[in-house]
Residue frames relative to the residue before (quaternion, step in Angstrom):
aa qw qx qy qz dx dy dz
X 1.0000 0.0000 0.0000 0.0000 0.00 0.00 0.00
X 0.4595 0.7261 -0.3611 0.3624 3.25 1.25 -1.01
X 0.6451 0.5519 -0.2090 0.4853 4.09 1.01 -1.43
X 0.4822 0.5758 -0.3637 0.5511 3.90 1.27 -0.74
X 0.7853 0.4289 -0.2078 0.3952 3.24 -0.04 -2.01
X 0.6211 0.5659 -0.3458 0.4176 3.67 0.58 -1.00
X 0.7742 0.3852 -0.1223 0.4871 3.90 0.92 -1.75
X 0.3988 -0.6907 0.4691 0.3792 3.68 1.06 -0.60
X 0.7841 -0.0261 -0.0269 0.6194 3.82 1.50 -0.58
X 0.0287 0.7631 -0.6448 -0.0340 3.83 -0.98 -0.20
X 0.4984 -0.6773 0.5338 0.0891 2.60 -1.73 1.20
X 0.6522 -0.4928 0.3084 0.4864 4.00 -0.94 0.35
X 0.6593 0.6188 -0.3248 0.2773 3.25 1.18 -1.10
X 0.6557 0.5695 -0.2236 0.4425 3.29 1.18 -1.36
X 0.5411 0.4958 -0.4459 0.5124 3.53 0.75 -1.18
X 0.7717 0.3629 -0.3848 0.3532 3.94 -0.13 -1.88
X 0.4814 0.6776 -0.3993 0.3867 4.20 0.99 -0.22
X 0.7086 0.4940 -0.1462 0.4822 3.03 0.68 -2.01
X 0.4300 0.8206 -0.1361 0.3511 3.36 1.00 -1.14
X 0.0192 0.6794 -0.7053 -0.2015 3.16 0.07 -2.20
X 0.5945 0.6770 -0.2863 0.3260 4.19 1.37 -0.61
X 0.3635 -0.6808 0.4294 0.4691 3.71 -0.26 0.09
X 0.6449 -0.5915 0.2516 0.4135 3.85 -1.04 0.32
X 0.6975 0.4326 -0.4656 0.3311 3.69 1.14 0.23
X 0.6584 0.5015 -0.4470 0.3394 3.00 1.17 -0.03
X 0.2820 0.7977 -0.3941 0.3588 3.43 2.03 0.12
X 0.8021 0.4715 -0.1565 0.3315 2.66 0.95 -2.15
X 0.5436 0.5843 -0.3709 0.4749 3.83 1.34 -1.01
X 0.6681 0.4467 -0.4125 0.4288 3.59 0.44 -0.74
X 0.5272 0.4387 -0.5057 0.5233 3.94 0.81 -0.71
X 0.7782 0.3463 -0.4477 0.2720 3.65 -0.34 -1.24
X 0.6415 0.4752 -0.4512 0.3988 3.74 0.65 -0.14
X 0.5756 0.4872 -0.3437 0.5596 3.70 0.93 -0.07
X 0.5853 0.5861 -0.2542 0.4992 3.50 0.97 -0.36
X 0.7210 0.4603 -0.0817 0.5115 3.45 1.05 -1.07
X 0.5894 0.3865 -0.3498 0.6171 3.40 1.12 -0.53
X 0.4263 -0.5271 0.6626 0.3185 4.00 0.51 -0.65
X 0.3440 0.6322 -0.6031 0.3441 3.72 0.47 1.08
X 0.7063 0.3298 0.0300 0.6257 3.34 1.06 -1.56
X 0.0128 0.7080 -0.6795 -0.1919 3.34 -2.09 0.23
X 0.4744 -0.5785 0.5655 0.3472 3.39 -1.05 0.59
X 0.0920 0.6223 -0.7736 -0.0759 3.43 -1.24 0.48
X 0.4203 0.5483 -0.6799 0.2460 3.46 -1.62 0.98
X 0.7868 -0.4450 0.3086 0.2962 3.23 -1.53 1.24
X 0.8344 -0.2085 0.1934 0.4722 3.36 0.65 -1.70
X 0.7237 -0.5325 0.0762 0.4324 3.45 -0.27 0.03
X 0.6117 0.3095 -0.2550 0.6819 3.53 1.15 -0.54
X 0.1745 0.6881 -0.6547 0.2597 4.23 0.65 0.83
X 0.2851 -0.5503 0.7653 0.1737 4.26 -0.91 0.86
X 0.6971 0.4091 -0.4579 0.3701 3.84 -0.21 -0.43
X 0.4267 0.7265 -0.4797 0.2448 3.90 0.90 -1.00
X 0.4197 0.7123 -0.5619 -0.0267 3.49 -1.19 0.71
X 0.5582 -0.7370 0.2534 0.2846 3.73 -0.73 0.35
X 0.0758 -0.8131 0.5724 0.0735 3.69 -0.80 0.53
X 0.5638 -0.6097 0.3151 0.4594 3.54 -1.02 0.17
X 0.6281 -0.3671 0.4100 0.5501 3.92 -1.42 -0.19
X 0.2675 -0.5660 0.7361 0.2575 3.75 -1.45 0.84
């Protein structure tokens, strides 16, 4: 989490980089941080390339 706090947002890619993980299992780990209300998605819509995730303000 520490890589969020540091960037202010991240993308799946960076996390599955930072990682060493591939980007779906990047992504499953966002949706469980998502689900608890750690994280929010921000992006337009659902298949949005720009979409990345920051914490609750």
């Amino acid at each position: 989490m520490s890589i969020v706090y540091n960037k202010g947002s991240i993308r799946t890619k960076e996390l599955a980089v930072h990682l060493g993980k591939s980007p779906n299992t990047a992504k499953k780990i966002f949706d469980g941080l998502v689900a608890s209300e750690i994280l929010k998605k921000v992006a337009t819509s659902v298949t949005d390339r720009n979409q990345y995730y920051t914490f609750y303000a």
